[in-house]
Legacy VTK file of the C-alpha trace (Angstrom):
# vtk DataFile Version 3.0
C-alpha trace
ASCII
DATASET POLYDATA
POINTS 225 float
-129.216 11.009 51.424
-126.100 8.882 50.129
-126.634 9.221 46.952
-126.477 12.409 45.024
-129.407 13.941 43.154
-132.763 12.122 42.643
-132.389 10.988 39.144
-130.094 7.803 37.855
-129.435 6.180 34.570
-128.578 2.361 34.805
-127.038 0.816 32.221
-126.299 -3.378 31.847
-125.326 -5.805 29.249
-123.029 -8.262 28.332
-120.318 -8.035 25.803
-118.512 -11.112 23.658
-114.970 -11.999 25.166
-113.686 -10.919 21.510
-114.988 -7.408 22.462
-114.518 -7.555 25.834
-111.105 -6.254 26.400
-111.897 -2.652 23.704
-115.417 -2.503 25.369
-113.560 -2.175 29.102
-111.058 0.307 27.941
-113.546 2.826 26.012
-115.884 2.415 29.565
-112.623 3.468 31.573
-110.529 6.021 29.036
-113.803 7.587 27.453
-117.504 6.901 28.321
-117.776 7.202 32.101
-115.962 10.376 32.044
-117.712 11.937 29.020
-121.203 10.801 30.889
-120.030 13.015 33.732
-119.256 15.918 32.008
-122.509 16.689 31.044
-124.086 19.435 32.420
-126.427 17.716 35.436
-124.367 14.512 35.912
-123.071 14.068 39.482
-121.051 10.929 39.296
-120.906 7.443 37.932
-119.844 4.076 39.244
-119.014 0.739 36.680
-119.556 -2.691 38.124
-118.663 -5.972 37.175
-120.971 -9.029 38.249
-119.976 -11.184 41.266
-123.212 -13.264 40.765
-125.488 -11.725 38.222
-126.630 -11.484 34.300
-125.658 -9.216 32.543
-121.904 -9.026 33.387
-121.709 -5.093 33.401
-123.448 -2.853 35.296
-123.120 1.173 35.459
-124.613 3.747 37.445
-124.897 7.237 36.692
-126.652 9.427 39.417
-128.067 13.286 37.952
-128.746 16.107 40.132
-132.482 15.479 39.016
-134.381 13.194 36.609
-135.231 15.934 34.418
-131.327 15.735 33.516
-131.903 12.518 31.914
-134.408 14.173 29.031
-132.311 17.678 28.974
-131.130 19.164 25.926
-127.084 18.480 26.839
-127.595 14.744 27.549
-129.769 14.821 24.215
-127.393 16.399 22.417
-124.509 13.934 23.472
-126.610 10.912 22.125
-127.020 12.217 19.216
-123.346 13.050 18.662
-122.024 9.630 19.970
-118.231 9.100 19.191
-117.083 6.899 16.494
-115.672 4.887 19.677
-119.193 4.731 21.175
-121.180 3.271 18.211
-118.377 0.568 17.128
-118.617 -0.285 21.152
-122.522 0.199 21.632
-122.782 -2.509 18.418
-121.541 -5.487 20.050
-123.642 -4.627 23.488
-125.895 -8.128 24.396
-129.025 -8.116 26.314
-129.075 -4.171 27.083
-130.746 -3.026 29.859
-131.533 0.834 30.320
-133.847 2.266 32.783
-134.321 6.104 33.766
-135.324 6.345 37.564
-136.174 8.612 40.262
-134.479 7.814 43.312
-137.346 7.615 46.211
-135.748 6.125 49.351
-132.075 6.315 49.499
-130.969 5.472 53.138
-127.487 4.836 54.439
-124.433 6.815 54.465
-121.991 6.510 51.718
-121.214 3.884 49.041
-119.918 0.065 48.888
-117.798 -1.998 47.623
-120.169 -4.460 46.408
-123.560 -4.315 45.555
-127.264 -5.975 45.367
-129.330 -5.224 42.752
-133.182 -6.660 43.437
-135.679 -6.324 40.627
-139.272 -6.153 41.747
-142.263 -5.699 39.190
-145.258 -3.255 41.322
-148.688 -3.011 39.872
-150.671 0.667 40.357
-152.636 -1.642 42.593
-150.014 -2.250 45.148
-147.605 0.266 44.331
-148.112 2.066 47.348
-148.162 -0.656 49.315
-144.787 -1.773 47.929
-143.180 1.685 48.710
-144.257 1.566 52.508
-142.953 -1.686 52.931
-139.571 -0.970 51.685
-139.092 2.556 53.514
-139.158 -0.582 56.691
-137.085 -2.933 54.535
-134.116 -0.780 53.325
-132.826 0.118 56.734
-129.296 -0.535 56.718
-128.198 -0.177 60.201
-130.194 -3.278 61.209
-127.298 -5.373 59.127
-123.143 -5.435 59.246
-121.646 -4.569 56.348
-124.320 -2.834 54.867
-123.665 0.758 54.373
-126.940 2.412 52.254
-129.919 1.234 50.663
-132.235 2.817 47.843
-134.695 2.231 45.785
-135.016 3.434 41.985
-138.641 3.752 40.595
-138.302 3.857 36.591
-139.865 6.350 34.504
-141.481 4.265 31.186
-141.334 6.716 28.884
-137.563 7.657 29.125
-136.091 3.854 29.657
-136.871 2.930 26.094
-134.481 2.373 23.084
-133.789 5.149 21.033
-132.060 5.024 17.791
-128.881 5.722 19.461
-129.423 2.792 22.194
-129.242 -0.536 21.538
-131.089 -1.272 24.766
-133.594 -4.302 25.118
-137.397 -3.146 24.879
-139.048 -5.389 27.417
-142.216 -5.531 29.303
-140.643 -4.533 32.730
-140.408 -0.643 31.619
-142.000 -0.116 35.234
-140.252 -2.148 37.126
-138.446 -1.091 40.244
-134.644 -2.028 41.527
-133.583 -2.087 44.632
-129.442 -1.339 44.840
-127.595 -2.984 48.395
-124.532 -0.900 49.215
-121.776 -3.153 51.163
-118.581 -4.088 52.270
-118.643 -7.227 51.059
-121.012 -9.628 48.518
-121.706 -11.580 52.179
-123.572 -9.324 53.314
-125.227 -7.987 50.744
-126.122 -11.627 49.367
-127.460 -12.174 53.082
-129.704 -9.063 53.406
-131.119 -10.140 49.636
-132.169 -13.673 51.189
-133.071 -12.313 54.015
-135.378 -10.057 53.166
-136.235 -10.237 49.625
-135.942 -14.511 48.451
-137.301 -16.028 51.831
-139.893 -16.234 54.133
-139.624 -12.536 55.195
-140.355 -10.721 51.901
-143.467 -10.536 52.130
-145.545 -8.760 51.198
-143.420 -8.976 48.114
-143.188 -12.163 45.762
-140.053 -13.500 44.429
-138.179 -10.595 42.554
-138.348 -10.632 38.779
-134.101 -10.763 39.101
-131.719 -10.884 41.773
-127.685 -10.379 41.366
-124.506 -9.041 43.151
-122.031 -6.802 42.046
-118.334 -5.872 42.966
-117.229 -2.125 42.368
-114.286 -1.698 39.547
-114.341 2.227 39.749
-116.670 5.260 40.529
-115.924 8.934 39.178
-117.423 12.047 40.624
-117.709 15.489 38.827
-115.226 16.965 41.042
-112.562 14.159 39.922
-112.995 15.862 36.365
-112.727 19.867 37.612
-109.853 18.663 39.469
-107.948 16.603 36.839
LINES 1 226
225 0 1 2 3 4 5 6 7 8 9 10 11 12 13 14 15 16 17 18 19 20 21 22 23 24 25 26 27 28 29 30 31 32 33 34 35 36 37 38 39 40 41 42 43 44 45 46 47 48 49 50 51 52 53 54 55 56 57 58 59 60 61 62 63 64 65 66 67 68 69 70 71 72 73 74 75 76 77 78 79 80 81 82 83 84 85 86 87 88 89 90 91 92 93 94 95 96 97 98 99 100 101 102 103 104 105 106 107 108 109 110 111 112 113 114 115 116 117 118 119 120 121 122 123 124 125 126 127 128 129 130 131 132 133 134 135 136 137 138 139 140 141 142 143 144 145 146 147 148 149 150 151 152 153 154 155 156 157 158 159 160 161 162 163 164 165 166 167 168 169 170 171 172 173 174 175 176 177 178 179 180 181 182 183 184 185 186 187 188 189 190 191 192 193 194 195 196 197 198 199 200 201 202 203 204 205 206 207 208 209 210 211 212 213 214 215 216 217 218 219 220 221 222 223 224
């Protein structure tokens, strides 16, 4: 499996260009690598919006989802650094979903990527999940290298008082993430198969966007530094 673990965290939002230059410097010289510290994390990737809303997208994959409601990542929300809350303030539009990774097919990680939004009902959930395990097959495309899909878990992808995410109805909702070379061919594979005739049985996604890579930081980076 390409990605490590079964649990993620993703994080969006967009930031004021007064903020914007402080909020990039405390992701890159404090938060990614104090997310990765914690006991469970595996490794975390930041990504900056080729064609998407919000701007800023991160990626933090856990050895398991159970990480994600453990007492060391508890403990770090509740001890956020002075740095964190003056950043965390001027987040817009927050997005934060807990997920367990269920099809993750591929080998390796991108340079760009798709994110797809899809909203399943209990109804057709199943459905939904057989259709993609034929629909995120990355060898049938160049420059795709992995595909997975992220299934969120409701009750940990809410606000907290520590998380200035956006409560929103789509608390079940699923993404799809498009490893590539290149924003071609991911934008391809998300017309292809998710925005045109093919998709079915799907309906248009809730969201679509594309992503390019600014930096990705494993645990071993940090043992090694």
């Amino acid at each position: 499996m390409p990605l490590a673990g079964t649990g993620m965290l993703l994080t969006s939002m967009n930031i004021d260009a007064s903020d914007e230059a402080d909020f990039n410097r405390w992701y890159d010289r404090e938060h990614l690598e104090e997310r990765v510290a914690i006991e469970g994390f595996l490794e975390a990737r930041r990504y900056v919006a080729h064609a998407a809303n919000p701007k800023y997208l991160s990626l933090y994959s856990t050895a398991t989802l159970e990480v994600l409601d453990s007492p060391a990542y508890r403990a770090r929300l509740a001890n956020q650094t002075e740095w964190s809350r003056r950043t965390m303030a001027h987040f817009k539009n927050m997005l934060r979903v807990v997920a367990r990774i269920t099809i993750s097919k591929g080998t390796g990680r991108g340079a760009a990527l798709g994110l797809v939004r899809l909203r399943p009902t209990p109804d057709n959930a199943g459905a939904w999940r057989d259709a993609l395990q034929e629909k995120l097959a990355p060898q049938d495309r160049e420059g795709i290298i992995s595909m997975h899909l992220l299934e969120t878990e409701p009750e940990l992808s809410e606000a907290t008082g520590d998380i200035p995410a956006v409560r929103n109805e789509g608390a079940r909702d699923w993404f799809v993430l498009i490893d590539g070379t290149h924003v071609g061919a991911v934008s391809a594979v998300i017309a292809e198969r998710f925005t045109g005739p093919a998709a079915a049985p799907f309906p248009l996604p809730v969201s679509v966007g594309t992503y390019n890579l600014m930096w990705d930081l494993a645990k071993s980076d940090i043992a090694h530094s």
